[in-house]
N, C-alpha and C positions, 0 to 999 in steps of 0.2 A: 636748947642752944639759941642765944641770942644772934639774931639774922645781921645784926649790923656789929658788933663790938667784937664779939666770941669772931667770928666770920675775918675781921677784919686784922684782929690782931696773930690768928694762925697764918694767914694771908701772908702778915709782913714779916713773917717767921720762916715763911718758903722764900719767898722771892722778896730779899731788901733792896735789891734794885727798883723792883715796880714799886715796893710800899714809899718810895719817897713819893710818888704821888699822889699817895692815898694820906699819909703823913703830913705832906708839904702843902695840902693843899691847892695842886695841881688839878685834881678831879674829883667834881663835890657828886656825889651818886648813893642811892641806897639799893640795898640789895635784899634781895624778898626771900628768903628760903630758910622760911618757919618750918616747911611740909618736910622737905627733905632730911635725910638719917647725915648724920656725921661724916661717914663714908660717900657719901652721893655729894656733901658739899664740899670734899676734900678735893674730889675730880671737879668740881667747880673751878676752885682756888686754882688747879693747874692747869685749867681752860682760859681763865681771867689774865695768871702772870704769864701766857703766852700771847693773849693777844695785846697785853701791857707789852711787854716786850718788845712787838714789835710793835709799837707802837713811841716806844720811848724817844724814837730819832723825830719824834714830829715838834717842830717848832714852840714852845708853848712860854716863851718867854714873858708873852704882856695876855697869854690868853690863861685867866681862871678857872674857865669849864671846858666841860667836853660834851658833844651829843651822848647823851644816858641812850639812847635809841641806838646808836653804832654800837655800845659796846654790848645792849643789853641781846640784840639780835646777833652779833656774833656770838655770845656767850650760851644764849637757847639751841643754837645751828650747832654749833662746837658737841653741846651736850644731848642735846636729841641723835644726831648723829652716831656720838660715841655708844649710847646707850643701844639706836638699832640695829648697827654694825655685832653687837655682842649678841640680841637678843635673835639677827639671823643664822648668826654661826650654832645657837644653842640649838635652832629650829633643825639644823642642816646635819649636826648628832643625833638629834633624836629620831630623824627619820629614816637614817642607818638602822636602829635597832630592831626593826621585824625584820631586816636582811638579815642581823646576829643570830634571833632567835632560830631561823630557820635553816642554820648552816651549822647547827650545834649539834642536831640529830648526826648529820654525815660526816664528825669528829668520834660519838662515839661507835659508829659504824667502822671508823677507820682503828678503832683502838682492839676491833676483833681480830683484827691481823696480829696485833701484838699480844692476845692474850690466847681464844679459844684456836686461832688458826694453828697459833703454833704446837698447842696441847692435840690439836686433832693428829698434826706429824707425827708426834711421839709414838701414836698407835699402828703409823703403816708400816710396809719395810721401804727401809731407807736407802739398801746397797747398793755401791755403784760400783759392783767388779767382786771381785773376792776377798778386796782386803781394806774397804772401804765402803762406810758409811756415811750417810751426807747428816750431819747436823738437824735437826729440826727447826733450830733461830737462823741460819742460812735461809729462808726460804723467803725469808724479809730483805734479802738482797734486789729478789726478783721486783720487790716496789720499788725500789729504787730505779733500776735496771730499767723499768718497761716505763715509769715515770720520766727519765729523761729520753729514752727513744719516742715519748709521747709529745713532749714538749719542740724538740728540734724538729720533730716531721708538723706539728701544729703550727710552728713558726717559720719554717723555710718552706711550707707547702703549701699547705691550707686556709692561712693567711692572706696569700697573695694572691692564689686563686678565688677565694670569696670575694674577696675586696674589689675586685672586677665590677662584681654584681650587687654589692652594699652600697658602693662608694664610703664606705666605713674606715677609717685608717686601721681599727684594731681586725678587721676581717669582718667580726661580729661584736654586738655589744657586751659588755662586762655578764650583765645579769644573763643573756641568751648562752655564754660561757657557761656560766654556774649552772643552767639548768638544765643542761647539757650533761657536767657532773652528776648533779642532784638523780638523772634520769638512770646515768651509770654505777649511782649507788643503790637504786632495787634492783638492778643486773645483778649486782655484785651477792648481794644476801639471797637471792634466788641461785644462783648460781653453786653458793655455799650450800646452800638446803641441798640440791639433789647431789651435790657431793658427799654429805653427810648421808642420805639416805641408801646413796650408792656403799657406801664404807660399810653404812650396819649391816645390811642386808648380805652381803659378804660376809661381815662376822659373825652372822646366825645363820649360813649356810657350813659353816666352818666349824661351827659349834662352841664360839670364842665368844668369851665372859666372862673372863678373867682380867686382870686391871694389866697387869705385867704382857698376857699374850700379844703377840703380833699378828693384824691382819693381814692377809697374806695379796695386800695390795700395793701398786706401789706410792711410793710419797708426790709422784707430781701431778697426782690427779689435783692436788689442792693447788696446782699453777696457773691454773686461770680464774682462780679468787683471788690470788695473790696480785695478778700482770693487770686484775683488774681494778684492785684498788691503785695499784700505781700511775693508773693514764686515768682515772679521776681522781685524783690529788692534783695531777697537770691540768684537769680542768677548774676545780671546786678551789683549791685551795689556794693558786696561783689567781684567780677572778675574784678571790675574797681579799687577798692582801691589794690587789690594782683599786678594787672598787671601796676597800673603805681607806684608804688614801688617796685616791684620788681626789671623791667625793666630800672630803673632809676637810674644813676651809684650812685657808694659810696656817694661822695663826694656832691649829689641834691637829697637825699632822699627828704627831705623837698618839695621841688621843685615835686616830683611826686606825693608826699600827698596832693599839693594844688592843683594838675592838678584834682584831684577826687571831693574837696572841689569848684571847679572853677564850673565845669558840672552841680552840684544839685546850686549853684547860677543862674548861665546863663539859667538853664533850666528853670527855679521859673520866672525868664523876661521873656524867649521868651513863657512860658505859656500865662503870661497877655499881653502881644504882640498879639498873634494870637486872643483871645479872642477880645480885644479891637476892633482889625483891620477888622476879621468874621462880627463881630456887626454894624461896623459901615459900612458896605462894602454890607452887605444884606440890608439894607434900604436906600440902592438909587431908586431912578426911583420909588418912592410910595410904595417901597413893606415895608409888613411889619417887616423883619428881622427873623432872624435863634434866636437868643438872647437877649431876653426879662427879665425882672423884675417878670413879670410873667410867669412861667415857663409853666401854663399850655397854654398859649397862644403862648410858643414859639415853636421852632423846631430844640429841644440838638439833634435829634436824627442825622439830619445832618450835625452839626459841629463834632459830633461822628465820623461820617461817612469821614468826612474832615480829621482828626485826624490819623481814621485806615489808608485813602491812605497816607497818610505823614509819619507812620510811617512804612510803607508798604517798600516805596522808600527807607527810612532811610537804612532799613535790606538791600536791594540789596546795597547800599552802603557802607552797614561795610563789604557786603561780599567780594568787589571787592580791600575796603581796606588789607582783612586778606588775603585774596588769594596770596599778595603781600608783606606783612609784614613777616620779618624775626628778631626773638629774637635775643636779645641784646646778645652779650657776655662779661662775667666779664671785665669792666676795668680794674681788677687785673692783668687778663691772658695780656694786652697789656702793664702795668709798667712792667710784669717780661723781656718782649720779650724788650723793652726797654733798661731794666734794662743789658741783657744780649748782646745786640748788644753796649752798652756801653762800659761795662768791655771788650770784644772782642775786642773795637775799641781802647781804651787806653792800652789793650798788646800788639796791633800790634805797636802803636805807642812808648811804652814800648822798644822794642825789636829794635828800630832804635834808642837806644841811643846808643852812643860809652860804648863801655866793662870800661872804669874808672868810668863812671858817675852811670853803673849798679850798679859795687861794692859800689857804694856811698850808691847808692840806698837799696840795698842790705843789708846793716849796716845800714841802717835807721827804714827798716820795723823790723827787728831783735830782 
């Protein structure tokens, strides 16, 4: 690409206002940007006919030149600028992503609810009276249920009570939220284990082995897996959507909204991942496997078990990420500083015109 002709003629193809300048021989200048791609001198072009622009109300009737120095240092400040402002907000996505990775395990922690929780119901009894059975997909109400009784007592209680002692507006900070969650997600898979170990044990007392029989237990021993995945989703899942929005400059909100919407996808795979791979990974060598069709004949209580150490690790991993992790600050507060090493650097460059071209000048902004 030729730096002065190729350059000049796209130039007066954007803006034919400024090009009468360039055209007319109002501003004789060359411009240097052999080095740069197509694309880099396009944002040139519309760095140049903004500060032509405003520039076009100045006086230039009996004057043929212009200082090459004002327009060349607005146009470096212009484009340095633009380019850092981009290359902090890329910095400020990227450093969300060990928080992604690490909030992905306790997605597909939460996807046990909707698959082996519900299948473990199917095996208790269910009756609630004599002419009434509860559902076994009912029992996913109760996340619901104990998730907003988690969230109103978090927010009208807990809140304002910490917040005494933080001076924190949110009580506590985003990531001490989440790791709050993250702790009540190996509650939650221990919890599941000796429930399940409570369930067999019962149905080899009973002498129940058969896929169809009923343990003769009842179905809400599995309610406080349930009550407890739902007050950590109030913590985990509510501090993920705050914190990669918040975190997430002006201009990629979106882009941190999906970072939260990405987590509850990937974690929903790497659920049926691990299950798949458990299953098919315990019935090598003759044995009979950890997960079976028939649950009373399987043993959830040690993919449980599998689960709580995985998610175990996970927490020392978010701790070592937070330990490290320093909040974002306003891309705002970097346009102004910008914005202000700019103006600085077009006064100084200002102040090195000769005293005729001032008064020009002078009578122009007037």
């Amino acid at each position: 690409m030729d730096p002065d002709g190729d350059f000049l003629t796209l130039f007066s193809l954007l803006c034919p206002r400024c090009s009468r300048y360039i055209w007319g021989g109002a501003v004789d200048f060359t411009i240097r940007l052999s080095f740069m791609s197509e694309a880099d001198n396009l944002v040139m072009c519309i760095a140049f006919c903004f500060i032509m622009g405003e520039l076009e109300n100045y006086p230039y009737q009996s004057e043929r030149y212009m200082d090459i120095f004002v327009i060349e240092a607005n146009i470096s400040s212009f484009i340095s600028g633009y380019f850092y402002i981009h290359q902090e907000e890329t910095k400020q996505m990227m450093k969300m992503l060990p928080i992604l990775i690490a909030t992905i395990i306790p997605s597909a922690i939460v996807g046990q609810s909707n698959t082996l929780f519900i299948k473990q119901g199917t095996t208790l009894n269910r009756s609630m009276g004599p002419h009434f059975e509860m559902p076994p997909g009912c029992l996913q109400a109760f996340v619901t249920i104990f998730m907003l009784i988690s969230l109103v007592i978090y927010d009208r209680l807990f809140v304002p009570t910490v917040r005494r002692y933080t001076k924190n507006p949110r009580g506590i900070s985003l990531l001490q939220r989440l790791g709050i969650g993250l702790t009540l997600h190996v509650i939650i898979m221990v919890t599941a284990c000796l429930a399940e170990r409570k369930r067999l044990k019962v149905a080899r007392e009973n002498q129940i082995f058969d896929k169809s029989d009923t343990v003769p237990l009842t179905i809400f021993i599995l309610l406080p897996q349930f009550g407890l995945v739902g007050i950590a989703e109030a913590f985990v899942e509510t501090a993920k959507l705050e914190l990669f929005y918040d975190q997430a400059p002006e201009s990629m909100k979106s882009l941190g909204t999906s970072y939260f919407t990405s987590t509850l996808g990937i974690g929903q795979f790497l659920s049926s991942f691990l299950l798949k791979t458990v299953a098919d990974m315990t019935k090598r060598h003759g044995h009979k496997g950890w997960i079976l069709d028939n649950l009373n004949a399987s043993h959830l209580d040690y993919y449980y078990a599998f689960l709580t150490i995985l998610s175990f690790l996970n927490f020392f991993f978010f701790l070592l990420i937070a330990k490290h992790f320093v909040y974002n600050v306003d891309v705002t507060e970097s346009r102004r500083g910008i914005a202000m090493e700019t103006s600085s650097e077009a006064s100084s460059q200002d102040n090195k015109v000769p005293s005729r071209d001032n008064e020009v000048l002078k009578t122009g902004l007037s």
